[in-house]
Structures are given as C-alpha cells and as structure tokens.
C-alpha positions as CSV (number, residue, x, y, z in Angstrom):
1,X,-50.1,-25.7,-44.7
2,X,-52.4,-23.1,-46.2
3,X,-53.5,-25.7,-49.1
4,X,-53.1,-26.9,-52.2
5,X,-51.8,-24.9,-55.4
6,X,-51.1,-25.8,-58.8
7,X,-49.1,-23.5,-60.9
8,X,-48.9,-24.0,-64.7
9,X,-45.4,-22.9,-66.7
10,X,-44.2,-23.2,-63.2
11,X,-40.7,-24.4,-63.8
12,X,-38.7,-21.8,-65.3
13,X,-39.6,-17.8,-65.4
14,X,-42.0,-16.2,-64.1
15,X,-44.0,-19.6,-63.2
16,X,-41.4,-20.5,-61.2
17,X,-40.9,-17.6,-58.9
18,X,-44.7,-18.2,-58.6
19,X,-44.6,-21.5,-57.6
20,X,-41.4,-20.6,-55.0
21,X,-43.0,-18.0,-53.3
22,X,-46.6,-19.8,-53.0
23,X,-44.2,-22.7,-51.4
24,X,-42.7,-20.3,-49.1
25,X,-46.0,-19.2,-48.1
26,X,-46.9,-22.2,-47.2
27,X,-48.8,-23.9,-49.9
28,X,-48.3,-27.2,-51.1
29,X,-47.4,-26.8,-54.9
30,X,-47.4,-28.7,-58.1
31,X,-45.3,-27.2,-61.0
32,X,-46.6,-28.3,-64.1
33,X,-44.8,-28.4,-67.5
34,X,-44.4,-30.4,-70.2
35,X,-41.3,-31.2,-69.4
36,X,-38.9,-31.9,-66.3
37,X,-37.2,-28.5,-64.8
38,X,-33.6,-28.2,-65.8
39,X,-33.2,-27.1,-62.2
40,X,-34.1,-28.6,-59.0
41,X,-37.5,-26.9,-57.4
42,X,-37.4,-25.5,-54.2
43,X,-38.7,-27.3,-51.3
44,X,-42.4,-27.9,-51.2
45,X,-42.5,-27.6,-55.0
46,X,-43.3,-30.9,-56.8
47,X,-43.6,-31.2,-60.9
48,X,-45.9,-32.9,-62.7
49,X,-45.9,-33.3,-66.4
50,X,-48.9,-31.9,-68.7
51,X,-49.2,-30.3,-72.0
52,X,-52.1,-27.9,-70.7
53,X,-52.8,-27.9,-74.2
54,X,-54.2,-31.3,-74.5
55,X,-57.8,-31.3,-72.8
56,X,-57.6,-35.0,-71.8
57,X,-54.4,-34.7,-70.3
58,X,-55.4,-31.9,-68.2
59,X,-58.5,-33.9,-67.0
60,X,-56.2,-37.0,-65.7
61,X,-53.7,-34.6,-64.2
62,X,-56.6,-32.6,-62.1
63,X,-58.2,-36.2,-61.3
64,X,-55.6,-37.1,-59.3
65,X,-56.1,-34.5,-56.9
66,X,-59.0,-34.3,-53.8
67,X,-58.9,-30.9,-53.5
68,X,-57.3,-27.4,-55.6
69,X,-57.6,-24.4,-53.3
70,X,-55.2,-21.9,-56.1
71,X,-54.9,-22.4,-59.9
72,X,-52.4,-20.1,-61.0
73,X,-52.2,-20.3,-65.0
74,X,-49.1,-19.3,-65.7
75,X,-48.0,-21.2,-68.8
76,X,-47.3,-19.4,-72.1
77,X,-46.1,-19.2,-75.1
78,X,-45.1,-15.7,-77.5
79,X,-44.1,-15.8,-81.0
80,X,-43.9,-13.6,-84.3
81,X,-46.5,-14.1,-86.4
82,X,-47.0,-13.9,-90.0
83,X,-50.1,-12.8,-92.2
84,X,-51.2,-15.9,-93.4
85,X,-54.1,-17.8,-92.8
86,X,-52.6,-20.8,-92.1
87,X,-49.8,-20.2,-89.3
88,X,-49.3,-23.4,-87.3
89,X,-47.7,-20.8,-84.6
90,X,-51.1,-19.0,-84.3
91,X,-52.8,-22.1,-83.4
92,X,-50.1,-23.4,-81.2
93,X,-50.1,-19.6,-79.3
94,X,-53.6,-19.8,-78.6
95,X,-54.1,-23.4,-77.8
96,X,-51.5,-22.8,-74.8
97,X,-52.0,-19.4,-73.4
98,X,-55.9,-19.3,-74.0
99,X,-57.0,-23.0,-74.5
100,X,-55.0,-24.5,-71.7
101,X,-56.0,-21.8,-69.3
102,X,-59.3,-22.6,-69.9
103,X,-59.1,-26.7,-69.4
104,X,-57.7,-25.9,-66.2
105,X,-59.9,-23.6,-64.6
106,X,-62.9,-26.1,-65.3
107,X,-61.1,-28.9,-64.0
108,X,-59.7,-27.0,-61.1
109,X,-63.1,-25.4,-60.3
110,X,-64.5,-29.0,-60.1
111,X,-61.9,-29.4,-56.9
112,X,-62.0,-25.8,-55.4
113,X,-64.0,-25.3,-52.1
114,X,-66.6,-22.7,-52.1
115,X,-65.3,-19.4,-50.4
116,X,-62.0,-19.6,-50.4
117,X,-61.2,-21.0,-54.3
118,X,-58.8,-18.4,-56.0
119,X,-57.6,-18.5,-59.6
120,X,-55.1,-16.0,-60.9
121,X,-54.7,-15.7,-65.0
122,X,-50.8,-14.1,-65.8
123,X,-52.1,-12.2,-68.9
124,X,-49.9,-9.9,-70.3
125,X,-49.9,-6.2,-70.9
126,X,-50.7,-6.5,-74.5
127,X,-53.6,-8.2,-73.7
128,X,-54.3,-4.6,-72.5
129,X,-53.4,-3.2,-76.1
130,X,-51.4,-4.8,-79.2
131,X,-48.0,-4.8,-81.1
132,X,-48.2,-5.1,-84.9
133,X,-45.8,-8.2,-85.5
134,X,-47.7,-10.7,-82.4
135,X,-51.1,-10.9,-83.3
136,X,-51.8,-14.4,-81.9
137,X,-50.0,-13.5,-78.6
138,X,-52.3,-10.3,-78.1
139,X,-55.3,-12.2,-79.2
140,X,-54.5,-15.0,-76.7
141,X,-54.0,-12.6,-73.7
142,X,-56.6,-10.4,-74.2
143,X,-58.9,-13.7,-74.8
144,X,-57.4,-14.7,-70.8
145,X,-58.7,-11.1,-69.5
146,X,-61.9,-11.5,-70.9
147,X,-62.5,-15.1,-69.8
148,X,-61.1,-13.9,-66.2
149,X,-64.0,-11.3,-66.3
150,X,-66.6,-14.2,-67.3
151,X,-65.3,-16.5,-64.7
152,X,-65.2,-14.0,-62.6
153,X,-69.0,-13.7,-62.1
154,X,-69.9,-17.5,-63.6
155,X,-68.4,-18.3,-60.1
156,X,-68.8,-14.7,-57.8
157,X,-72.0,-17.3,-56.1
158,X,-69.5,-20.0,-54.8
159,X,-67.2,-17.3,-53.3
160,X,-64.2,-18.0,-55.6
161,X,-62.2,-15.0,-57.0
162,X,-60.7,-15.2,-60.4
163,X,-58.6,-12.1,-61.3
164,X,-55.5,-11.7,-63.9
165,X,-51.7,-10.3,-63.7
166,X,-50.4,-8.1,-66.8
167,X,-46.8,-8.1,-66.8
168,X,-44.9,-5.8,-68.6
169,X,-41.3,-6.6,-69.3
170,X,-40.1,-9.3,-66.6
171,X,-36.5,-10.2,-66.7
172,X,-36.5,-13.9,-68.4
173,X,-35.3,-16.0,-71.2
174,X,-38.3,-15.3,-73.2
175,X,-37.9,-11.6,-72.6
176,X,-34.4,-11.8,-73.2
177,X,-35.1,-13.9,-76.7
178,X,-37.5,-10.9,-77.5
179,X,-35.3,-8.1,-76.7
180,X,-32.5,-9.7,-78.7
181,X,-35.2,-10.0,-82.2
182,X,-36.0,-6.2,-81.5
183,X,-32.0,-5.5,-81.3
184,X,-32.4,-4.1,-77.8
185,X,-31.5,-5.2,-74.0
186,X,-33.4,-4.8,-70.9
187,X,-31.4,-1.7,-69.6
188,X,-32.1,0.1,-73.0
189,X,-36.3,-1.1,-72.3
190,X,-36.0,0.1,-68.9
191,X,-35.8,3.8,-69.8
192,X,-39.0,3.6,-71.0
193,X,-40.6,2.3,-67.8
194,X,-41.8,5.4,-65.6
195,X,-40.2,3.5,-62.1
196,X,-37.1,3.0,-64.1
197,X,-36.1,-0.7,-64.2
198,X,-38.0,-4.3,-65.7
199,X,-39.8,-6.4,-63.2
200,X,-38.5,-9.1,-61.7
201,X,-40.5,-12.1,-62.0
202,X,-40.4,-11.9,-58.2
203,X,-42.6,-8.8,-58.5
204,X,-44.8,-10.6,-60.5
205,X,-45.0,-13.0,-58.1
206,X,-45.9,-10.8,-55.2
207,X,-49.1,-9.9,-57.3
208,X,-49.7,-12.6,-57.0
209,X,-49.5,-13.7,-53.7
210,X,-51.3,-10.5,-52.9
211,X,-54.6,-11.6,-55.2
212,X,-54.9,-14.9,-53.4
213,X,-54.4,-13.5,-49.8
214,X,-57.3,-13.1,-46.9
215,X,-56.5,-9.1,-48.4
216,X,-57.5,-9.5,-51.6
217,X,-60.9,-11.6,-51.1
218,X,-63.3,-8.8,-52.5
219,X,-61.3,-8.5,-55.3
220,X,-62.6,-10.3,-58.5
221,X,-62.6,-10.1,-62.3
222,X,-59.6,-7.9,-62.5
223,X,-56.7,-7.5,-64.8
224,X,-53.6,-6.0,-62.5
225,X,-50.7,-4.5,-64.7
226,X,-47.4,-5.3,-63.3
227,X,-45.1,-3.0,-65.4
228,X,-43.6,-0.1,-63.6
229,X,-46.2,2.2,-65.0
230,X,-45.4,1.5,-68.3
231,X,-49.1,0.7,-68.8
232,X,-50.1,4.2,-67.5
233,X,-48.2,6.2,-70.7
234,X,-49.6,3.5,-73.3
C-alpha cells in the first residue's frame, strides 16, 4: 500500500475517477461526500460522509485518521449567478469549492508526513480567466489557485507539494447540466478544443496521479490545465 488518500467530491465525476485510479494505484482511499454514492466504489475505495463546508465537521472527519499522505480536494459546486448582493448561491459556491478546500488542507496538513505529503487542488480553467454569467464559480477557483500558490511555499520547508488541476470541459453530469443551459452538447464543444474531443475525467485523473508521483516531487505551486489546449487559444 503506497498510503493513505482522501479524495473530496469523490463519489461521482471527476472525484470519482480520482479516487479509482488512486485505489488502483495502490492507495488506501476515502471518498468523501455528503452523501452515500448511488453506485458501489471500487475496491479499496471507502466513503465517508462530510459537508466539507462545515469546518467542525471536517475537523472530526480528519481526527479519526493517524496519518493523510494525499488530500485531493476535489469537491465542487458551479452555478449561474445573478447580480445581486445577496445571492444565497454565491455564498454556497464559495463556501464549498474555496472554504472547504481550505478546512481540509489544514486539517490534512496536521496528519501529512514531512517529505512526502502531497495535496492536489482540481481548480478549474476559469479560475485561469472568467465567463460573464458565473462569477462566484470563477471567484472560487481562482481563490483555489491562489491559495495552492500560498500553501505551496507556507509548507515548501516540510517537503510537501501542493499543486492544482484546471480542467476544461470533462465529460460529467455537471458538464452535461451546463452544456444543456448553453443549448449545446459535448460534440458541438469539442470543436473548439485544439486536440479535438472533451476530457475524460479519467484524464483528469491521470494529472493527477502524475502530480503526486516520485516524478512529480519538485513540482509545487502549480496550476496544470487539463483541456486539450483549449487554454492555450483563450
């Protein structure tokens, strides 16, 4: 076994093929969600329910663990906002993709060995630029990248690596929810992606795997695009 990981959002989308290939590389993981996975994890994945949201909640999850070798944050949330001051979904968007990444890298970094600790932020690429009609979305990612730079060198002196993934379009529900609002499909999207097709979340996945690998260990404080290229014509 190569260690513990926890993967947050990890039970459906792009979490999921997180946790699944971290399992079948031969981590222990723990898929955490609010709520129980529709479908049955793969083998060496485990669930454990937790709004990330909710600070205390996150502190009583990470207690019961000795020892966190890789925090993938991978929970998230989009939405449309509107100009208002008061949006309820603003505050909801940021308290799970930027709030609840941040409760669990502190209380994961209180259990990550010197050395060998890796955390991995899935960011977005609009935290890399913006789309008129998602502010709190945009604002929450590109809050992620710039608290995985910070990390980055709060903890360079222990050894521990913090980097983010910016996927593009990935083929999921929540991209599929999105493409249907915009009156589009993924095959339509995919002609505006220089390799031709939408990731996987498999690809994202593999980013992944890469950033927490014996290859990747003098790499820190990056934000990795995973988008076909899509990034590169922005």
């Amino acid at each position: 076994m190569r260690g513990q990981a926890i993967v947050t959002g990890g039970t459906k989308g792009i979490g999921r093929a997180i946790a699944t290939r971290l399992a079948a590389d031969g981590f222990l993981v723990v898929a955490v969600a609010r709520h129980p996975p529709a479908a049955k994890l793969p083998e060496g994945v485990t669930f454990a329910a937790c709004d990330v949201a909710d600070p205390v909640a996150v502190k009583k999850m990470f207690s019961g663990f000795d020892r966190v070798d890789v925090l993938v944050n991978a929970a998230g949330q989009a939405g449309v906002n509107a100009l208002v001051p008061e949006d309820p979904l603003w505050t909801e968007i940021i308290a799970v993709n930027l709030h609840g990444s941040w409760y669990c890298c502190t209380a994961a970094l209180e259990k990550m060995p010197d050395g060998t600790g890796r955390i991995v932020n899935i960011a977005s690429v609009l935290g890399l630029r913006g789309v008129p009609d998602q502010p709190a979305y945009c604002a929450a990612k590109h809050g992620l990248i710039g608290l995985t730079r910070s990390l980055a060198l709060a903890v360079a002196g222990r050894g521990i690596t913090v980097n983010a993934v910016c996927p593009g379009w990935v083929d999921t529900d929540m991209a599929r929810a999105r493409f249907s609002a915009l009156g589009t499909d993924s095959a339509q999207v995919a002609t505006s992606v220089p390799l031709g097709r939408i990731a996987t979340p498999e690809d994202v996945a593999a980013a992944v795997a890469f950033l927490i690998s014996p290859a990747a260990c003098h790499i820190t404080g990056h934000a990795l695009p995973v988008d076909g290229g899509a990034s590169v014509l922005a």
